[in-house]
mmCIF file as gemmi writes it, N, C-alpha and C atoms, coordinates in Angstrom:
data_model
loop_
_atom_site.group_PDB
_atom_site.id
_atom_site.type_symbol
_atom_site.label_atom_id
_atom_site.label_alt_id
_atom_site.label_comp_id
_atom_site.label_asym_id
_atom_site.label_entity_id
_atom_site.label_seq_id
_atom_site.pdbx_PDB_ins_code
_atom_site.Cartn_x
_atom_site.Cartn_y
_atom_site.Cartn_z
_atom_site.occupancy
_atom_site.B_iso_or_equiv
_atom_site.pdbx_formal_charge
_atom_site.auth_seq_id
_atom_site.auth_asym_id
_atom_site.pdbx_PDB_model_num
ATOM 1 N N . UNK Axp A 1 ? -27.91 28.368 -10.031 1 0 ? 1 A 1
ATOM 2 C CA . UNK Axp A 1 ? -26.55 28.682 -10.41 1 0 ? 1 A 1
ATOM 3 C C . UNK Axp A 1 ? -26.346 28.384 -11.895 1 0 ? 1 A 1
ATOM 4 N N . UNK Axp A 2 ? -25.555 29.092 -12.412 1 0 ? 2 A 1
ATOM 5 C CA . UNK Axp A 2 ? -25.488 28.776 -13.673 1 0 ? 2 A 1
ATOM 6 C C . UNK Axp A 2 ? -24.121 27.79 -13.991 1 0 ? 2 A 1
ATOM 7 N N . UNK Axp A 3 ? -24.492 27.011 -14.785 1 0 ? 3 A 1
ATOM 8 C CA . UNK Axp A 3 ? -23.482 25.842 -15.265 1 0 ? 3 A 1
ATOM 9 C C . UNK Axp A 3 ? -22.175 26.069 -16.269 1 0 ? 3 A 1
ATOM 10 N N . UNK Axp A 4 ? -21.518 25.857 -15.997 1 0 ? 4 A 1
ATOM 11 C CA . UNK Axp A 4 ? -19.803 26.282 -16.792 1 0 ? 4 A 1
ATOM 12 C C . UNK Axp A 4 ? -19.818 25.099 -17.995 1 0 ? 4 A 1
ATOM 13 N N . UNK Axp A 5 ? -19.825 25.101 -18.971 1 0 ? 5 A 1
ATOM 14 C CA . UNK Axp A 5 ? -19.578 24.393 -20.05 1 0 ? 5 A 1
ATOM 15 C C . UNK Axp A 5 ? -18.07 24.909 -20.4 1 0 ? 5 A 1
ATOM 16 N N . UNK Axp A 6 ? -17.277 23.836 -20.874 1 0 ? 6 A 1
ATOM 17 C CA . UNK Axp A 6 ? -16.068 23.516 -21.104 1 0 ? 6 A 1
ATOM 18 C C . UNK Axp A 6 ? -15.758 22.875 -22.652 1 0 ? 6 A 1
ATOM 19 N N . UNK Axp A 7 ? -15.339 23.818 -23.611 1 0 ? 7 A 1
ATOM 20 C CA . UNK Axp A 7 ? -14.684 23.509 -24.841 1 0 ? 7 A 1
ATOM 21 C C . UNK Axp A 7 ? -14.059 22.129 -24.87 1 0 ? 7 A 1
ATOM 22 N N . UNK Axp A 8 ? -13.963 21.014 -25.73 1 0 ? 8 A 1
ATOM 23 C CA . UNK Axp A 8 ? -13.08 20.619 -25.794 1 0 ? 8 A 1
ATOM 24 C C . UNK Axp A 8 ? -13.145 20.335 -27.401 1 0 ? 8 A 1
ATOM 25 N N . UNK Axp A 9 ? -12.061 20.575 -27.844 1 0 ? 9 A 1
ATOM 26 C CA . UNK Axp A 9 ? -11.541 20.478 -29.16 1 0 ? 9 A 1
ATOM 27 C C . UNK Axp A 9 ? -11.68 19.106 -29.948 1 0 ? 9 A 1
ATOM 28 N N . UNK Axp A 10 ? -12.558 18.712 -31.163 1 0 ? 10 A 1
ATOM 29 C CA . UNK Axp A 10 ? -12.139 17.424 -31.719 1 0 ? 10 A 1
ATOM 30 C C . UNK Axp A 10 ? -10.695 16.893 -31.573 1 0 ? 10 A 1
ATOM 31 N N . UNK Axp A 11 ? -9.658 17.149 -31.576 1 0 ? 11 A 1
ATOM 32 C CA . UNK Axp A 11 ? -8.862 16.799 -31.815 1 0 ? 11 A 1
ATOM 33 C C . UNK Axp A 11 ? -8.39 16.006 -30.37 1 0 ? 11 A 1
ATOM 34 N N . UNK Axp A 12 ? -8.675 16.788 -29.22 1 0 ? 12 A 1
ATOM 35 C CA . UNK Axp A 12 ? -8.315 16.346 -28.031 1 0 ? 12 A 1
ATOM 36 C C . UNK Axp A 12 ? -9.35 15.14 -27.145 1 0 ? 12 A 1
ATOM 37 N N . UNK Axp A 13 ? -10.859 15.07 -28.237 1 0 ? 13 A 1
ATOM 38 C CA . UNK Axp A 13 ? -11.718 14.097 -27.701 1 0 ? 13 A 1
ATOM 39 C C . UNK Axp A 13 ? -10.913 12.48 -28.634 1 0 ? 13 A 1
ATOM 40 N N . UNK Axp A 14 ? -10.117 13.234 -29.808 1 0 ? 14 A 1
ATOM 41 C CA . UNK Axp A 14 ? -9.797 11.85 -30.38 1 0 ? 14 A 1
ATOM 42 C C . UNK Axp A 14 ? -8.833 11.548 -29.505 1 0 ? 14 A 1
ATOM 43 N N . UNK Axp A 15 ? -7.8 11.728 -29.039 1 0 ? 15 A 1
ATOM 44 C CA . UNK Axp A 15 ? -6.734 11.44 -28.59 1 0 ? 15 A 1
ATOM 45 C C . UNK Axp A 15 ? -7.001 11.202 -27.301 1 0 ? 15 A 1
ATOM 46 N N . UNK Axp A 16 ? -8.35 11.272 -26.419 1 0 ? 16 A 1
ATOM 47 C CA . UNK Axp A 16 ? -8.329 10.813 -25.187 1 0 ? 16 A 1
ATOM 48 C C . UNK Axp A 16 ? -9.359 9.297 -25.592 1 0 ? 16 A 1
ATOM 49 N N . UNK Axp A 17 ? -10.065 9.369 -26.679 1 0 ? 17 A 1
ATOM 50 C CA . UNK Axp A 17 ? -10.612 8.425 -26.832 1 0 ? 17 A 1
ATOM 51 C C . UNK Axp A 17 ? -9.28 7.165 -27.405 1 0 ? 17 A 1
ATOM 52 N N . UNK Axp A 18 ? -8.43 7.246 -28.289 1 0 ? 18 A 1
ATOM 53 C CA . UNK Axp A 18 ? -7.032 6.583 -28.925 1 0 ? 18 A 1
ATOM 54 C C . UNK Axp A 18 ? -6.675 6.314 -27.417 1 0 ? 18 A 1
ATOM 55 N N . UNK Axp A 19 ? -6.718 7.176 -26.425 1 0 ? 19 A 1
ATOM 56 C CA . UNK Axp A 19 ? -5.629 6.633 -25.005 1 0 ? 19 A 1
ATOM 57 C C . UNK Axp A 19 ? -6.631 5.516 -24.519 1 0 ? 19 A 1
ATOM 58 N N . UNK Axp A 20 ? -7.845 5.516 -24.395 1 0 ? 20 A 1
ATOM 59 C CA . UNK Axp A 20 ? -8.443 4.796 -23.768 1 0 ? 20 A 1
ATOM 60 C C . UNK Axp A 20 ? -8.715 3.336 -24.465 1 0 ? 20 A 1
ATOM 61 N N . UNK Axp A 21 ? -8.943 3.519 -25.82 1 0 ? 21 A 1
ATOM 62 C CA . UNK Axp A 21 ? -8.91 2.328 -26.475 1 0 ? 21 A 1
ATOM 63 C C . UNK Axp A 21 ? -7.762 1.355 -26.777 1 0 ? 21 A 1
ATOM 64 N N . UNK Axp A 22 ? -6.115 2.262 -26.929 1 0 ? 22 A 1
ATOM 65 C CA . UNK Axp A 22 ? -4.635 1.719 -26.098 1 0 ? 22 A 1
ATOM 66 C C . UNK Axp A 22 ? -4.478 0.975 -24.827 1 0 ? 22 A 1
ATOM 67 N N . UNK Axp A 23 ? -5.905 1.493 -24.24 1 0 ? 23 A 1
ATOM 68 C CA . UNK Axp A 23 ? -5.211 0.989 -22.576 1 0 ? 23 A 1
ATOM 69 C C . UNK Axp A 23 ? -6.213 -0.249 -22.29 1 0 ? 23 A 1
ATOM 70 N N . UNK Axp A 24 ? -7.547 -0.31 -22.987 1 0 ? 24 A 1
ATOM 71 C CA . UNK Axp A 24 ? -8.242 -1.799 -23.033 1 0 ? 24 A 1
ATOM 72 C C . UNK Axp A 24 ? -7.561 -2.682 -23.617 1 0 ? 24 A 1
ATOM 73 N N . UNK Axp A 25 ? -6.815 -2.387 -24.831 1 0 ? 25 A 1
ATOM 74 C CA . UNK Axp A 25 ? -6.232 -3.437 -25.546 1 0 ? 25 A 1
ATOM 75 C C . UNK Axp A 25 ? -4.714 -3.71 -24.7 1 0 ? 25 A 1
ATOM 76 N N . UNK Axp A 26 ? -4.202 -3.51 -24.14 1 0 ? 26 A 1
ATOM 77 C CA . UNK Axp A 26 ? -2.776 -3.512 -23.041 1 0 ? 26 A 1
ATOM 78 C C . UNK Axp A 26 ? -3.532 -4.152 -21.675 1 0 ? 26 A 1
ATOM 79 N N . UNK Axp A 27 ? -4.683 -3.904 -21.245 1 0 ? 27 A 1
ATOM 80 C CA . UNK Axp A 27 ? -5.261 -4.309 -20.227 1 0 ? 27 A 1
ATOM 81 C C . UNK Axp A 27 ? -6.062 -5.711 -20.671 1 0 ? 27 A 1
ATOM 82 N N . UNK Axp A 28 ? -6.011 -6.14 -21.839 1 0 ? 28 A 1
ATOM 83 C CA . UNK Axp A 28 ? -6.807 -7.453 -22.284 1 0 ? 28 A 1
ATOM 84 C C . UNK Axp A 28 ? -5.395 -8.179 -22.664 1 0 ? 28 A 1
ATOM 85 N N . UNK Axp A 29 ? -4.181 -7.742 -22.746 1 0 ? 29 A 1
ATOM 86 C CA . UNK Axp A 29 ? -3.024 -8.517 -23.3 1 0 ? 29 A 1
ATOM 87 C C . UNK Axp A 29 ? -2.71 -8.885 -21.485 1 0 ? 29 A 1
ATOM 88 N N . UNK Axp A 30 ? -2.576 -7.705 -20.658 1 0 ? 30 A 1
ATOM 89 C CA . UNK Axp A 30 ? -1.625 -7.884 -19.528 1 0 ? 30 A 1
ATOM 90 C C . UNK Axp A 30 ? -2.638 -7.391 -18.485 1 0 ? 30 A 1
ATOM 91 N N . UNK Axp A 31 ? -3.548 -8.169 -18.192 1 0 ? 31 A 1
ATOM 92 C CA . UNK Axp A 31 ? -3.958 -8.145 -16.679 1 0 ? 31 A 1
ATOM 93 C C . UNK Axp A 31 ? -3.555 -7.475 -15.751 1 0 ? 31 A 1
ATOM 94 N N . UNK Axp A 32 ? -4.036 -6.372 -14.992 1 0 ? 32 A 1
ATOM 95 C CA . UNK Axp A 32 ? -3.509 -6.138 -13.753 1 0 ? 32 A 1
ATOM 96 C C . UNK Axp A 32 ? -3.205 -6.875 -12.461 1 0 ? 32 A 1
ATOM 97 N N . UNK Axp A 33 ? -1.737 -6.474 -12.303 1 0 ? 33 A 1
ATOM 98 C CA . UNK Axp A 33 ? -1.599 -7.155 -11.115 1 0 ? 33 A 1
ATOM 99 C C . UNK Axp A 33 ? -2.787 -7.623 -10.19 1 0 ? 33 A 1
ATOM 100 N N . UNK Axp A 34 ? -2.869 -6.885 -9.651 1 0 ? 34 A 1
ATOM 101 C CA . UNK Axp A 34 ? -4.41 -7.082 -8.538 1 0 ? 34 A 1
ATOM 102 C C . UNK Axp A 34 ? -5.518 -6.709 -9.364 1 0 ? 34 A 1
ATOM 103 N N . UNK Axp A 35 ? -6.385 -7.443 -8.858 1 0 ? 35 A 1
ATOM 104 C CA . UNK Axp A 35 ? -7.707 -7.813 -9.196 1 0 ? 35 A 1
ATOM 105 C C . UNK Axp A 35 ? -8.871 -7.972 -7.885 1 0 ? 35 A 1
ATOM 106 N N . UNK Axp A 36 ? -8.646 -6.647 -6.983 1 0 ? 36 A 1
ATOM 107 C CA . UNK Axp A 36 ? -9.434 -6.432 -6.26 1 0 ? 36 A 1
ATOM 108 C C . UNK Axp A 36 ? -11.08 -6.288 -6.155 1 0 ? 36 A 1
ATOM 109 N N . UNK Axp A 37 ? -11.31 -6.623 -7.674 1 0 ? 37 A 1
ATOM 110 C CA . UNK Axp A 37 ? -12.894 -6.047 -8.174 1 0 ? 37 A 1
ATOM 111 C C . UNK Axp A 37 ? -12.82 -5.471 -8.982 1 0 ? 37 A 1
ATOM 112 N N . UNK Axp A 38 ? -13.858 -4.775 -10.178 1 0 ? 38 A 1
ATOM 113 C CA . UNK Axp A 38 ? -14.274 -4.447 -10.897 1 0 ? 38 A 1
ATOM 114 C C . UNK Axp A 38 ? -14.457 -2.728 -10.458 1 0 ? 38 A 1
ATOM 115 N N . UNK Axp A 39 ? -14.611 -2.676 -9.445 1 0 ? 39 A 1
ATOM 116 C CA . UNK Axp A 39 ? -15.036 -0.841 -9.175 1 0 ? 39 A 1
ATOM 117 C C . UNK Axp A 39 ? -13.658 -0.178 -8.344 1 0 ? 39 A 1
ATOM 118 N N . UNK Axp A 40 ? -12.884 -1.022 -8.171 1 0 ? 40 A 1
ATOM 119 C CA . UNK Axp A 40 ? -11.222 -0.929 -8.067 1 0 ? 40 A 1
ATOM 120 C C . UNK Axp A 40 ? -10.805 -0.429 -9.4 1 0 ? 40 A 1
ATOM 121 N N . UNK Axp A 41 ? -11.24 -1.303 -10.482 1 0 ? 41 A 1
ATOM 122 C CA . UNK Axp A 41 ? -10.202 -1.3 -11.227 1 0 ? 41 A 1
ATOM 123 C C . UNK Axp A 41 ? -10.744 0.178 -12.012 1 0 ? 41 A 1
ATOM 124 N N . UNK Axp A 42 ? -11.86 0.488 -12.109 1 0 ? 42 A 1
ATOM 125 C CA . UNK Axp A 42 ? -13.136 1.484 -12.722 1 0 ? 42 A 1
ATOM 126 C C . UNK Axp A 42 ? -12.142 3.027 -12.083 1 0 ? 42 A 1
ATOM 127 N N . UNK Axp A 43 ? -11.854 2.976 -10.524 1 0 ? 43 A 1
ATOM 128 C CA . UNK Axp A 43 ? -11.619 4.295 -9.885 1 0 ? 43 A 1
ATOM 129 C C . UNK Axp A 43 ? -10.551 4.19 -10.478 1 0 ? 43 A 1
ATOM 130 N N . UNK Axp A 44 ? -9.429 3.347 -10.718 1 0 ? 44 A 1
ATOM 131 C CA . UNK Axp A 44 ? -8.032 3.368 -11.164 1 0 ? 44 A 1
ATOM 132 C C . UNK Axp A 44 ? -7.778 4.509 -12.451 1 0 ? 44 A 1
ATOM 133 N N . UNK Axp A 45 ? -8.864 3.399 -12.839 1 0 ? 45 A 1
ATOM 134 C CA . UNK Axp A 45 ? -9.24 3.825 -14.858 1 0 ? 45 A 1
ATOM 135 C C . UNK Axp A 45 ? -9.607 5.307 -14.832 1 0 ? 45 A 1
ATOM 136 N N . UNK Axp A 46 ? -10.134 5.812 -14.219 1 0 ? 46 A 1
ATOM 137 C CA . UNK Axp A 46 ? -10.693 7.447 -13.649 1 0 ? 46 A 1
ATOM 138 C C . UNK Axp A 46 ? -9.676 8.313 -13.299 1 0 ? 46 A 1
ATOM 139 N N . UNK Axp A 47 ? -8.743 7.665 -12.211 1 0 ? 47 A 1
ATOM 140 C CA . UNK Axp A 47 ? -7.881 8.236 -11.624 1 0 ? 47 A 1
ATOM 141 C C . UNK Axp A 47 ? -6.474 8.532 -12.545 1 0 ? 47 A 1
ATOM 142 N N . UNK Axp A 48 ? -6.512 7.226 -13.576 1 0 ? 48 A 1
ATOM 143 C CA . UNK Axp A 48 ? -5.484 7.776 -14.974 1 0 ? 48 A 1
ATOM 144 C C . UNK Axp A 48 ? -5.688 8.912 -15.317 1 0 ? 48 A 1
ATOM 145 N N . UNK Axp A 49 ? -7.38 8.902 -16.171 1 0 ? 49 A 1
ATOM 146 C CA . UNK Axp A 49 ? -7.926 9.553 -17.143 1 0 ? 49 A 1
ATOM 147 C C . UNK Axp A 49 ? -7.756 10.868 -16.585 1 0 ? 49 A 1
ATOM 148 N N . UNK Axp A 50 ? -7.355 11.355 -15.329 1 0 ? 50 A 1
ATOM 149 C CA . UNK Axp A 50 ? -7.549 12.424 -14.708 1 0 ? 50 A 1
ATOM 150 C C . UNK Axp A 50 ? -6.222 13.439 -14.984 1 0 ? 50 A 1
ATOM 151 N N . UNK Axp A 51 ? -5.119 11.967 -14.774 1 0 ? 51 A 1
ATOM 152 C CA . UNK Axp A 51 ? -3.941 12.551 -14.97 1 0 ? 51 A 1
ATOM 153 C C . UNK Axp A 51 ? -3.512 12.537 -16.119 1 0 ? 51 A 1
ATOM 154 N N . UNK Axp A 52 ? -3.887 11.994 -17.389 1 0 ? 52 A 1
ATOM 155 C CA . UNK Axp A 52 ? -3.512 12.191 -18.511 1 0 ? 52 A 1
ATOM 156 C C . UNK Axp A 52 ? -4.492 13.775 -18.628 1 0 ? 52 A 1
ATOM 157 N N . UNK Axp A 53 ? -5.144 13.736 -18.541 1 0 ? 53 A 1
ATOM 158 C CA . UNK Axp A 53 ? -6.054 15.282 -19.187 1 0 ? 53 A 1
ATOM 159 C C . UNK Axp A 53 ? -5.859 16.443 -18.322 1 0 ? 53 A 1
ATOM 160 N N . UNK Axp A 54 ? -5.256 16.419 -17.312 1 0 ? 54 A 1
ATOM 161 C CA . UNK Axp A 54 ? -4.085 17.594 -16.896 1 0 ? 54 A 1
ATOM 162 C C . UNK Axp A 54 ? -3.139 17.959 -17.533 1 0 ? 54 A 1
């Protein structure tokens, strides 16, 4: 099968990289509530990134 490659614009790799480096530094000031684990907090972090880039 052939593979779909997907554009993404410098401009939009900076600004998802700026969101993510915003949200370590907010997540090193203010802890999440729960602290179920490390691969909790990983799907969370995914499950943002998903909805910001919609």
């Amino acid at each position: 099968m052939a593979e779909i490659i997907q554009f993404i614009p410098k401009a939009e790799r900076e600004r998802i990289r700026l969101i993510r480096e915003a949200r370590a530094i907010y997540d090193s000031i203010f802890p999440p509530a729960s602290s179920l684990g490390g691969q909790q907090d990983k799907a969370d972090a995914s499950r943002r990134d998903e909805v910001l880039l919609s």
